[in-house]
PDB file of N, CA, C, O and CB in Angstrom:
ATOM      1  N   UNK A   1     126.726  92.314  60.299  1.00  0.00           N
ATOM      2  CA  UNK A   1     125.894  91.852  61.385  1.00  0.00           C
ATOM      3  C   UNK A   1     125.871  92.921  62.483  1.00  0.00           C
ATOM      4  O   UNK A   1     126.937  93.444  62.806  1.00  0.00           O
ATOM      5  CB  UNK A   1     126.407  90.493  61.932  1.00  0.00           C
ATOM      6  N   UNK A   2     124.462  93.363  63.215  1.00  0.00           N
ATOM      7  CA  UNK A   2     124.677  94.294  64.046  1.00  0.00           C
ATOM      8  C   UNK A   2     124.285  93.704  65.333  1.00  0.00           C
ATOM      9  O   UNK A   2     123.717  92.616  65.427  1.00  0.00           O
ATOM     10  CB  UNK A   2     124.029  95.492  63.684  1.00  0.00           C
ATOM     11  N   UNK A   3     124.529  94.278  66.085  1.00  0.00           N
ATOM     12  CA  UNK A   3     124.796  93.908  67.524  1.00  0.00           C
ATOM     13  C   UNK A   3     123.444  94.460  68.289  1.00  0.00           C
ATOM     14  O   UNK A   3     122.699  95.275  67.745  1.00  0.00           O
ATOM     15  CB  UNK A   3     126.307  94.651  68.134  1.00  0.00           C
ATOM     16  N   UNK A   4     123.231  93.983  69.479  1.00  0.00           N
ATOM     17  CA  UNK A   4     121.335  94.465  70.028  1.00  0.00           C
ATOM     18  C   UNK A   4     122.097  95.726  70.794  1.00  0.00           C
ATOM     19  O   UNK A   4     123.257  95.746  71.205  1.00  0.00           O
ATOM     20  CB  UNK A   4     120.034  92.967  71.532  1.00  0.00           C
ATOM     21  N   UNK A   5     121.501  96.346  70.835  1.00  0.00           N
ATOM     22  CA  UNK A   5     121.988  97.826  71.375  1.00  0.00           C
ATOM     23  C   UNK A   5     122.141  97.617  72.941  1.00  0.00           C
ATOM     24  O   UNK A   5     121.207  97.030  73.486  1.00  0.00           O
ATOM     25  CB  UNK A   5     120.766  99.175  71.026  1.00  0.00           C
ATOM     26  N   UNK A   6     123.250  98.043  73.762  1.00  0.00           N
ATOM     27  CA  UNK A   6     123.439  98.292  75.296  1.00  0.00           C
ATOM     28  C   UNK A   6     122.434  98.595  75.886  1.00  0.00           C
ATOM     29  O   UNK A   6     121.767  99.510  75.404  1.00  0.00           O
ATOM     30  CB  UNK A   6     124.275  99.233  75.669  1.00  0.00           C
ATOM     31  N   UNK A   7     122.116  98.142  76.744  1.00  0.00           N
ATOM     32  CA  UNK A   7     120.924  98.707  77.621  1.00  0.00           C
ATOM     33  C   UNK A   7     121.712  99.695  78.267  1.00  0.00           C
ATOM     34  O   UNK A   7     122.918  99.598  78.490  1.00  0.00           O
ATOM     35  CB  UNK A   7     120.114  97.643  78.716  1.00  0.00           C
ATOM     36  N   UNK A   8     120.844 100.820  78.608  1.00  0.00           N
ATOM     37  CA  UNK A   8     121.293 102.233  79.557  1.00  0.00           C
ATOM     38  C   UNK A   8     121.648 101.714  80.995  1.00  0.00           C
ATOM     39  O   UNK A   8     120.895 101.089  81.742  1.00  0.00           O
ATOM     40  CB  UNK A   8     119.885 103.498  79.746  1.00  0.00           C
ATOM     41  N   UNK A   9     122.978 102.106  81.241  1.00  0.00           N
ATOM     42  CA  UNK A   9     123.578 102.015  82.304  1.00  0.00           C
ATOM     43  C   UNK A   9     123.025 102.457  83.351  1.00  0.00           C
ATOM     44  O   UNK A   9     122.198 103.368  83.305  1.00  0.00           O
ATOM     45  CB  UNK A   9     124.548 102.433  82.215  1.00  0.00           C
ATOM     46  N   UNK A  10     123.332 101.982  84.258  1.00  0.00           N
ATOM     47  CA  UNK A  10     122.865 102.539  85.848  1.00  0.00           C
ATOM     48  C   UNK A  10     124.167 103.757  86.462  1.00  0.00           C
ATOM     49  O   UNK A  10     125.342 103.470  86.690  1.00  0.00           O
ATOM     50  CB  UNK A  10     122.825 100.824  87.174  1.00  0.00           C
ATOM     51  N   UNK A  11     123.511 105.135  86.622  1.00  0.00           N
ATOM     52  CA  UNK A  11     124.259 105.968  87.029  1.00  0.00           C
ATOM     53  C   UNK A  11     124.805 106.288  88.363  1.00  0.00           C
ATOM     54  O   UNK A  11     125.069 107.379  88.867  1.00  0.00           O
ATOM     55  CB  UNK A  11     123.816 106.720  86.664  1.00  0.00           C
ATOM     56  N   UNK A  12     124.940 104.797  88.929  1.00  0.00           N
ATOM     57  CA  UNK A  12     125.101 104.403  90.340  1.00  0.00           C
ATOM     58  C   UNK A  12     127.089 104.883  90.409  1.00  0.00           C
ATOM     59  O   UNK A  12     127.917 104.435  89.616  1.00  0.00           O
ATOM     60  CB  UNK A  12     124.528 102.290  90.604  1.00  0.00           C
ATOM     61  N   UNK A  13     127.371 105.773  91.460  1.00  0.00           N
ATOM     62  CA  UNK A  13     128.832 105.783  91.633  1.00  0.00           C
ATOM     63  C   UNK A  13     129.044 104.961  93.056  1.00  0.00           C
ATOM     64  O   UNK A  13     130.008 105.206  93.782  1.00  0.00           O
ATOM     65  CB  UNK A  13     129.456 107.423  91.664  1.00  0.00           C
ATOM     66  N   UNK A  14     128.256 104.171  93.312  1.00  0.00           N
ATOM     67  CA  UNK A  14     128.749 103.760  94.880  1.00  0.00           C
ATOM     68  C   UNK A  14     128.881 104.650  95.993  1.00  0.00           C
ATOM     69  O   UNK A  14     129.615 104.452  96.961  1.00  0.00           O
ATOM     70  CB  UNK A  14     130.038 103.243  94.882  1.00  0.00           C
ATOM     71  N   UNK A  15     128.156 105.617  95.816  1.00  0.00           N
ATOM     72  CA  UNK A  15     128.148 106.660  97.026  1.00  0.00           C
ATOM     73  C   UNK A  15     126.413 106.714  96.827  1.00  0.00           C
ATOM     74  O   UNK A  15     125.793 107.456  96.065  1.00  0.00           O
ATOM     75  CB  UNK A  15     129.241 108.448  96.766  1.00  0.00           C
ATOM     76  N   UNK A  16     125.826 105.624  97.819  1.00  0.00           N
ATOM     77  CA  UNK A  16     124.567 105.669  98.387  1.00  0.00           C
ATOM     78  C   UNK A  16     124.184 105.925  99.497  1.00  0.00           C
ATOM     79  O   UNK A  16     124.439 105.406 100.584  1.00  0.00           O
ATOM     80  CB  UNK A  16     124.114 104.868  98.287  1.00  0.00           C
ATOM     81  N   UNK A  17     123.297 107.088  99.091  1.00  0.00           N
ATOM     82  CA  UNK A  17     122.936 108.049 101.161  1.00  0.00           C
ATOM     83  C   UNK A  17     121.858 109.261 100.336  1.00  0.00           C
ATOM     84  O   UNK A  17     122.123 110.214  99.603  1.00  0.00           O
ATOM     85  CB  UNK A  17     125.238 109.414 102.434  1.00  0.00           C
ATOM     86  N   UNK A  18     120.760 108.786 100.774  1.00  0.00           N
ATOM     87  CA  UNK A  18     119.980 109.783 100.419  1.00  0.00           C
ATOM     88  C   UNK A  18     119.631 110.951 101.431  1.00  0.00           C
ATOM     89  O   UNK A  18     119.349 110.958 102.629  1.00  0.00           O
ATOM     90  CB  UNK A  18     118.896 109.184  99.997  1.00  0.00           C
ATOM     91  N   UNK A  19     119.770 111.984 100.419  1.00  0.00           N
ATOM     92  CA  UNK A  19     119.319 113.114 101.359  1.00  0.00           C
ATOM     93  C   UNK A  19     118.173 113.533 102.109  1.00  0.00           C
ATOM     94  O   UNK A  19     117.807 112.555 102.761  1.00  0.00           O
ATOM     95  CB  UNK A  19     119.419 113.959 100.842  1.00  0.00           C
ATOM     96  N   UNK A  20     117.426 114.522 102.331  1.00  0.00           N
ATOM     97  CA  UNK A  20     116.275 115.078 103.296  1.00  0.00           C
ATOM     98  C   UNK A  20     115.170 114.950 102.257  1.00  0.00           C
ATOM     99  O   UNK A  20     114.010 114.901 102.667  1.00  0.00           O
ATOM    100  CB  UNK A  20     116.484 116.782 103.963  1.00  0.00           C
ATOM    101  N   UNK A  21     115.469 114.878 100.669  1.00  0.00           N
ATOM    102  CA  UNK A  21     114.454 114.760 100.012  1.00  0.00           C
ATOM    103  C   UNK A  21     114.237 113.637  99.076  1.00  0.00           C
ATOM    104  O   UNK A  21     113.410 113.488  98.176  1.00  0.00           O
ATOM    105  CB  UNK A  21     114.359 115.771  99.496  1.00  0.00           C
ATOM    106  N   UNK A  22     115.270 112.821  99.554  1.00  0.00           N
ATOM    107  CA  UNK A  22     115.228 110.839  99.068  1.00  0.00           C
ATOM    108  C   UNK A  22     115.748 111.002  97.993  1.00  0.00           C
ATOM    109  O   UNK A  22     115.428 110.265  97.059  1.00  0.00           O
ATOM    110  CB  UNK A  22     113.635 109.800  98.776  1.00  0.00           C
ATOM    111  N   UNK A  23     116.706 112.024  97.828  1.00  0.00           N
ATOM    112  CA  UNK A  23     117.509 112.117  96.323  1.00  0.00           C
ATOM    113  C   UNK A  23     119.252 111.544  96.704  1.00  0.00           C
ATOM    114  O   UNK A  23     120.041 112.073  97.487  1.00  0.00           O
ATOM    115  CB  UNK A  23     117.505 114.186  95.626  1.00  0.00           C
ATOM    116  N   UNK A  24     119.417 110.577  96.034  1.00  0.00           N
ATOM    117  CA  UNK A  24     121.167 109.770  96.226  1.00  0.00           C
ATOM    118  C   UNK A  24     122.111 111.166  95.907  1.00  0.00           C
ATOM    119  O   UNK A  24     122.094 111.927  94.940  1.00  0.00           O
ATOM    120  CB  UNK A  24     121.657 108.126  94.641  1.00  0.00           C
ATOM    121  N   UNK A  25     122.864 111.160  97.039  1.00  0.00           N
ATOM    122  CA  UNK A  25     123.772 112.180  97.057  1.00  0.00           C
ATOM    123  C   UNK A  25     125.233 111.860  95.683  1.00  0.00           C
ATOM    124  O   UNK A  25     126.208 112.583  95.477  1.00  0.00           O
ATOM    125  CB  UNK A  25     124.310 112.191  98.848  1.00  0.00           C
ATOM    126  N   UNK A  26     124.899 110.685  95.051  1.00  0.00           N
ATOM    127  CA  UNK A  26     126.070 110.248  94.429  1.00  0.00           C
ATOM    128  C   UNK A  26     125.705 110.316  92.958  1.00  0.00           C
ATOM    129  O   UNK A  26     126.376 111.013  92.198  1.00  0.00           O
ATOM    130  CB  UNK A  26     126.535 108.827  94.917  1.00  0.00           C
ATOM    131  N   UNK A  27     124.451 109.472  92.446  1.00  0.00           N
ATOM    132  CA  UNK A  27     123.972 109.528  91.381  1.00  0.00           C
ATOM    133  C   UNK A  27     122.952 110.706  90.740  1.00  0.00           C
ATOM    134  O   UNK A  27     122.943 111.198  89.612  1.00  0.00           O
ATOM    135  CB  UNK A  27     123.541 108.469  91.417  1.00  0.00           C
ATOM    136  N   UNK A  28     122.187 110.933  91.784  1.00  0.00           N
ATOM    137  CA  UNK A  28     120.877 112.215  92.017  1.00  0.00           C
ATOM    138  C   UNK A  28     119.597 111.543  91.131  1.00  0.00           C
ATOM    139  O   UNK A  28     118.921 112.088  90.258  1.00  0.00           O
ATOM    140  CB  UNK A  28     121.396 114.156  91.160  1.00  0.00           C
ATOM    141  N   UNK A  29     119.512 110.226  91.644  1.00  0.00           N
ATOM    142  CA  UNK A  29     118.226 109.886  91.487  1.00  0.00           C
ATOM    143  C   UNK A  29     117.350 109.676  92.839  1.00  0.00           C
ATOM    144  O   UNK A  29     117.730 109.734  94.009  1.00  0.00           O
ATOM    145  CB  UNK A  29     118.255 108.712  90.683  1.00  0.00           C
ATOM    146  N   UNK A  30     116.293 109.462  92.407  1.00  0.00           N
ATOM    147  CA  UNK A  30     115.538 109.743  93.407  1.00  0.00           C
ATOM    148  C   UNK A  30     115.288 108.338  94.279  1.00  0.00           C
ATOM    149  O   UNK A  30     115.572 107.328  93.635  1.00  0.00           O
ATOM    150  CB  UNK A  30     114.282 110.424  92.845  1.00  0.00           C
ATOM    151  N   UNK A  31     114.702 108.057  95.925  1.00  0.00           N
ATOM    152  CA  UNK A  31     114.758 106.451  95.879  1.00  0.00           C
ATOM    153  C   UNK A  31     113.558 105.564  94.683  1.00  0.00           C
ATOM    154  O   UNK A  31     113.567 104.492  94.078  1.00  0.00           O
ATOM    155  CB  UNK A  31     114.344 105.948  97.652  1.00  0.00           C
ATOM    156  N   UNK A  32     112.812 106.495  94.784  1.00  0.00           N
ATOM    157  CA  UNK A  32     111.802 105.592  93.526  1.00  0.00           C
ATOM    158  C   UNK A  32     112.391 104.955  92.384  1.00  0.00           C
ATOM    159  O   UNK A  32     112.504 103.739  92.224  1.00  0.00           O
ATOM    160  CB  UNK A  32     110.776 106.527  92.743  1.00  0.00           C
ATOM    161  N   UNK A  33     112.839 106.064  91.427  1.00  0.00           N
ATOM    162  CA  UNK A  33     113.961 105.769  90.335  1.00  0.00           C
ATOM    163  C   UNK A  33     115.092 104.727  90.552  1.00  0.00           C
ATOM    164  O   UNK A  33     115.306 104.120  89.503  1.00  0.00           O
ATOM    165  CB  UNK A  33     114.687 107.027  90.085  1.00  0.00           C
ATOM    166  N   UNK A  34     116.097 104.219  91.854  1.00  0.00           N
ATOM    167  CA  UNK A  34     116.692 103.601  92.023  1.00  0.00           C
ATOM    168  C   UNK A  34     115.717 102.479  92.105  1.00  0.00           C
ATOM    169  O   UNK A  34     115.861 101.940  91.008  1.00  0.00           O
ATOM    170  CB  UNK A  34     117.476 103.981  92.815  1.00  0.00           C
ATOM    171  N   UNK A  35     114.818 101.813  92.748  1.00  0.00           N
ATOM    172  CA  UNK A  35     114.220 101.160  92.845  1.00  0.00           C
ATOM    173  C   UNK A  35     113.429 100.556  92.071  1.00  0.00           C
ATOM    174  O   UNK A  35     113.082  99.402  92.320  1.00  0.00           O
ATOM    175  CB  UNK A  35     113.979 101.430  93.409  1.00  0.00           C
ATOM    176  N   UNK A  36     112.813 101.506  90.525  1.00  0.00           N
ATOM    177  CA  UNK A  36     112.337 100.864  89.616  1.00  0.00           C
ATOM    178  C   UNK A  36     113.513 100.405  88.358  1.00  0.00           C
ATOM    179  O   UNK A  36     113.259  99.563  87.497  1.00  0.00           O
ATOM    180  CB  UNK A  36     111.203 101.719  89.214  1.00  0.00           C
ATOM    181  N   UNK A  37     114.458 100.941  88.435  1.00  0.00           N
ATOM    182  CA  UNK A  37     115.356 101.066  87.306  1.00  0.00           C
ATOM    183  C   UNK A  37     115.454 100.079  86.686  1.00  0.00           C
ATOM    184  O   UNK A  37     115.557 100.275  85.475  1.00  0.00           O
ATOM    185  CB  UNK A  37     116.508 101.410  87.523  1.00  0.00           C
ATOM    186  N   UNK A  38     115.473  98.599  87.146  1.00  0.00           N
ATOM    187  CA  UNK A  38     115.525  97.822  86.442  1.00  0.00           C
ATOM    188  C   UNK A  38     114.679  97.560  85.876  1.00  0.00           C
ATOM    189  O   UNK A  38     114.964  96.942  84.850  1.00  0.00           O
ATOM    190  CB  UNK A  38     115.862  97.157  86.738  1.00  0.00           C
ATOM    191  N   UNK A  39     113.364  97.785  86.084  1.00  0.00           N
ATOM    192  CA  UNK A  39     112.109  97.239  85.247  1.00  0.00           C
ATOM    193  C   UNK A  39     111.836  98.519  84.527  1.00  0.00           C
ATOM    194  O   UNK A  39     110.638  98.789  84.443  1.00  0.00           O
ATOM    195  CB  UNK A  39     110.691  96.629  86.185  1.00  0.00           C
ATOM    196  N   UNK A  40     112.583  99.284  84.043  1.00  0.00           N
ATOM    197  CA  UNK A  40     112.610 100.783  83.191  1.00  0.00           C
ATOM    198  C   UNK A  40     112.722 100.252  81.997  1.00  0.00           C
ATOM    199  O   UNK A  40     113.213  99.125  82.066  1.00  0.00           O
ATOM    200  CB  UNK A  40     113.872 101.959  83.459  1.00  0.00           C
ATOM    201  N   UNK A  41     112.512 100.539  81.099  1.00  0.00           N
ATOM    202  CA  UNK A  41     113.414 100.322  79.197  1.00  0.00           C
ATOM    203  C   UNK A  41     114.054 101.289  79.626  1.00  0.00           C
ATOM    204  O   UNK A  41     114.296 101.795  80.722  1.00  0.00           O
ATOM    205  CB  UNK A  41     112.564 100.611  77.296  1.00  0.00           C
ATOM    206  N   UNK A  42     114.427 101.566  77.974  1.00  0.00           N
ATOM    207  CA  UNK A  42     115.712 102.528  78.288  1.00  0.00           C
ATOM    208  C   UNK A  42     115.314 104.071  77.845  1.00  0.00           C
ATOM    209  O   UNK A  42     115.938 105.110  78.060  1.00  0.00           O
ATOM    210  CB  UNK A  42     117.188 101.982  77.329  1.00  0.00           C
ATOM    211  N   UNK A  43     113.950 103.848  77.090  1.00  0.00           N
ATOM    212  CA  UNK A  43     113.506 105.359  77.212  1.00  0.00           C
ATOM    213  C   UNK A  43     113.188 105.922  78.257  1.00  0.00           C
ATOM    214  O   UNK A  43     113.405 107.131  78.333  1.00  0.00           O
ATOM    215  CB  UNK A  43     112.546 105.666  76.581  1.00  0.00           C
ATOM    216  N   UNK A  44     112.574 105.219  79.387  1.00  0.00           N
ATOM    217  CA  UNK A  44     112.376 105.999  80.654  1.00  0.00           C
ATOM    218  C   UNK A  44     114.176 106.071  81.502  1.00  0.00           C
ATOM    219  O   UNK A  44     114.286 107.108  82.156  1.00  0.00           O
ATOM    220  CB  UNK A  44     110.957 104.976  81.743  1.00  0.00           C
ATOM    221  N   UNK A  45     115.325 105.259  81.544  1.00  0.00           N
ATOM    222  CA  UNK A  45     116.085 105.273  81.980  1.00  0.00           C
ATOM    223  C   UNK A  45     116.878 106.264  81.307  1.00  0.00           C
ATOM    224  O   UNK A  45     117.969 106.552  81.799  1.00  0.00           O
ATOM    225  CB  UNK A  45     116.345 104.245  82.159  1.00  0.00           C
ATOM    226  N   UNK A  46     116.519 106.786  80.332  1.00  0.00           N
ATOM    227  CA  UNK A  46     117.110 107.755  79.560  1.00  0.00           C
ATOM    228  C   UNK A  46     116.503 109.468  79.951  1.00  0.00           C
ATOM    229  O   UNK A  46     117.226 110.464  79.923  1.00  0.00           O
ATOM    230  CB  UNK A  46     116.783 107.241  77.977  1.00  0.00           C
ATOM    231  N   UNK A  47     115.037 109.464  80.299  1.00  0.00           N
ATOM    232  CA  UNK A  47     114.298 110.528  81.287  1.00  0.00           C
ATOM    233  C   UNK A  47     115.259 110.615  82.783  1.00  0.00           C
ATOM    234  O   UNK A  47     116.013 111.525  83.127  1.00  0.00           O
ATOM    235  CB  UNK A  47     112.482 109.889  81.673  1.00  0.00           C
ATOM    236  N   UNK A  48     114.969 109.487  83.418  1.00  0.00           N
ATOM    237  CA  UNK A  48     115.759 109.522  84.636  1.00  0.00           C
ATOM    238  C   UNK A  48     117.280 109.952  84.383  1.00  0.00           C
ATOM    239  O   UNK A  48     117.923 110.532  85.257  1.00  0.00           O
ATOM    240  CB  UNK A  48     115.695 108.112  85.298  1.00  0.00           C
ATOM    241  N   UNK A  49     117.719 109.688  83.354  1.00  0.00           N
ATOM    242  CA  UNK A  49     119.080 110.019  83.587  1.00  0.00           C
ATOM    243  C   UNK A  49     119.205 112.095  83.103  1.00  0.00           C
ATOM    244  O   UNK A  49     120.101 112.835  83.510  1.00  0.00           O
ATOM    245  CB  UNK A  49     120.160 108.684  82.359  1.00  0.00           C
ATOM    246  N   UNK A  50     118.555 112.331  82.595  1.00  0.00           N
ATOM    247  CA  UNK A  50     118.316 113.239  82.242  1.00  0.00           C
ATOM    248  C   UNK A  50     117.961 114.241  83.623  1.00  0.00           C
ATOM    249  O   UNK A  50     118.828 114.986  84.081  1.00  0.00           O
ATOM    250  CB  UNK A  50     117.436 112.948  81.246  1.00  0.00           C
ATOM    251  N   UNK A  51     116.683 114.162  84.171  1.00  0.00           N
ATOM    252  CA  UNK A  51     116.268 114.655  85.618  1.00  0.00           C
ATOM    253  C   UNK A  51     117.799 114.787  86.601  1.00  0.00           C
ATOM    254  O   UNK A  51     118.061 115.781  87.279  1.00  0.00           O
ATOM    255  CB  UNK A  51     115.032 113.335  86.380  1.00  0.00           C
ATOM    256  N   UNK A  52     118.580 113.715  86.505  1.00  0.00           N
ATOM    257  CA  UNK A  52     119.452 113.400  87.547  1.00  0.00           C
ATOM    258  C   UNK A  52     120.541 114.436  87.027  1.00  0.00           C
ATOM    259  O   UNK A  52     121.456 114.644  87.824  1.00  0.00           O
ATOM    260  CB  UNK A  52     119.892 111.733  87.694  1.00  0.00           C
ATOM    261  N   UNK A  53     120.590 115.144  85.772  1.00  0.00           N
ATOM    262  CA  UNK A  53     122.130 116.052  85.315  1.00  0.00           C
ATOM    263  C   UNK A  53     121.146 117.226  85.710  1.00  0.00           C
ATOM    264  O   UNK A  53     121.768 118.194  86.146  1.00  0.00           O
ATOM    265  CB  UNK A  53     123.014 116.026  83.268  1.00  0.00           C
ATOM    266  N   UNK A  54     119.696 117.408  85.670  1.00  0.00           N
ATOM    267  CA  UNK A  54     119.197 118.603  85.980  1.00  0.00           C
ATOM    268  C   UNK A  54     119.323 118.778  87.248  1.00  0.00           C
ATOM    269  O   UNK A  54     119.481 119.957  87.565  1.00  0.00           O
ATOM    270  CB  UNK A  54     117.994 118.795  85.610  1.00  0.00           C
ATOM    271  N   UNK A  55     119.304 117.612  88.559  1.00  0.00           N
ATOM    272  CA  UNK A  55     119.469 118.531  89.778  1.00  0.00           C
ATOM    273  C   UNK A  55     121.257 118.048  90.459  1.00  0.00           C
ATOM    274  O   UNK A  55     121.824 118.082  91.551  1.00  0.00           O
ATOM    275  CB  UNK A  55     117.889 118.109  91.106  1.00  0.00           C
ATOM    276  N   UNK A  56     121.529 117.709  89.322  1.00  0.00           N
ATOM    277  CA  UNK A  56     122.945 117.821  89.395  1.00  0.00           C
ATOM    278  C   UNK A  56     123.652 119.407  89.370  1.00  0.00           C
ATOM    279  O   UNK A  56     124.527 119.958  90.038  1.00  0.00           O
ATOM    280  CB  UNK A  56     123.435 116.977  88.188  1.00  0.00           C
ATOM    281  N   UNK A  57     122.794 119.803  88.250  1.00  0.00           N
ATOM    282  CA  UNK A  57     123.426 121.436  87.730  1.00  0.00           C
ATOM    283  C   UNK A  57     122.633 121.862  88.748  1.00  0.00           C
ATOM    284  O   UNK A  57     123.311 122.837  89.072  1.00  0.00           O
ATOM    285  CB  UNK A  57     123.116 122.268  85.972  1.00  0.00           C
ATOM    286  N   UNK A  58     121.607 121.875  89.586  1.00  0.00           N
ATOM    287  CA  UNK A  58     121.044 122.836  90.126  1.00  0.00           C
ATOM    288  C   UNK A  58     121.331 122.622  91.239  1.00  0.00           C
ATOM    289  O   UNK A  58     120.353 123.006  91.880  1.00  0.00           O
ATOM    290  CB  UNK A  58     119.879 123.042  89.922  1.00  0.00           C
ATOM    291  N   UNK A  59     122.281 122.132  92.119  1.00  0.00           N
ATOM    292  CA  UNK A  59     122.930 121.376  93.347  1.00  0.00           C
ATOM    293  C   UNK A  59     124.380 121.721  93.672  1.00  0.00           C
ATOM    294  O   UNK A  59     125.052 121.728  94.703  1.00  0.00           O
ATOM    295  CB  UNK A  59     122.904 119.845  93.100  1.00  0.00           C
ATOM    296  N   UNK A  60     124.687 122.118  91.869  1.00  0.00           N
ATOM    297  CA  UNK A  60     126.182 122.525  91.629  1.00  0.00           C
ATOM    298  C   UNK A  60     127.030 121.690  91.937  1.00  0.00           C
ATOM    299  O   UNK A  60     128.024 122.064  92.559  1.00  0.00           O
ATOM    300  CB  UNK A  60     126.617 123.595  92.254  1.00  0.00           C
ATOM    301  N   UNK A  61     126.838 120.166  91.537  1.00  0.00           N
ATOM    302  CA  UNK A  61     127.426 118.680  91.748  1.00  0.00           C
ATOM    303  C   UNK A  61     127.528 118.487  90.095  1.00  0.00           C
ATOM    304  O   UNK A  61     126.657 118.684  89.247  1.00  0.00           O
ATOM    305  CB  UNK A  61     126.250 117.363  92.739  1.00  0.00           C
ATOM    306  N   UNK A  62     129.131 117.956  89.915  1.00  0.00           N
ATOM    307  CA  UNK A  62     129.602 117.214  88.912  1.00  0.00           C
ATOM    308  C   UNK A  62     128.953 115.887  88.647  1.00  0.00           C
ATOM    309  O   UNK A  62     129.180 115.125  89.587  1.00  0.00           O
ATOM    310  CB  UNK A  62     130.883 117.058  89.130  1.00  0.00           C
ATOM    311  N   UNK A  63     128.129 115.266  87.575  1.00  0.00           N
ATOM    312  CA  UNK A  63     128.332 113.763  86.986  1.00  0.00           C
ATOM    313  C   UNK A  63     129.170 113.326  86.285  1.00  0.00           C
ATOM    314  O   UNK A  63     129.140 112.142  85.950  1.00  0.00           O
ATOM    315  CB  UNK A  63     127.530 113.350  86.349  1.00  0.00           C
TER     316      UNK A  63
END
């Protein structure tokens, strides 16, 4: 018997404060992205999470 697959997590660390360009200094999504996330599937929450390690590396911030 298989199990329904996890929905994609929210890459929320509890450090919410967006910066000068509405990007969460904690997760590195944007406020839009926080705001739609729940009504995302998980292929777009899987884009967003993706975007968020790119200006992670380009910020020089650990996820």
């Amino acid at each position: 018997m298989s199990r329904a697959p996890r929905p994609v997590a929210s890459p929320c660390v509890n450090i919410c404060a967006l910066d000068d360009e509405d990007i969460c200094i904690g997760c590195q999504r944007s406020a839009g992205e926080i705001s739609r996330w729940s009504r995302m599937d998980d292929g777009e929450r899987r884009q967003v999470l993706a975007r968020c390690h790119e200006r992670a590396r380009a910020r020089g911030v650990l996820l």
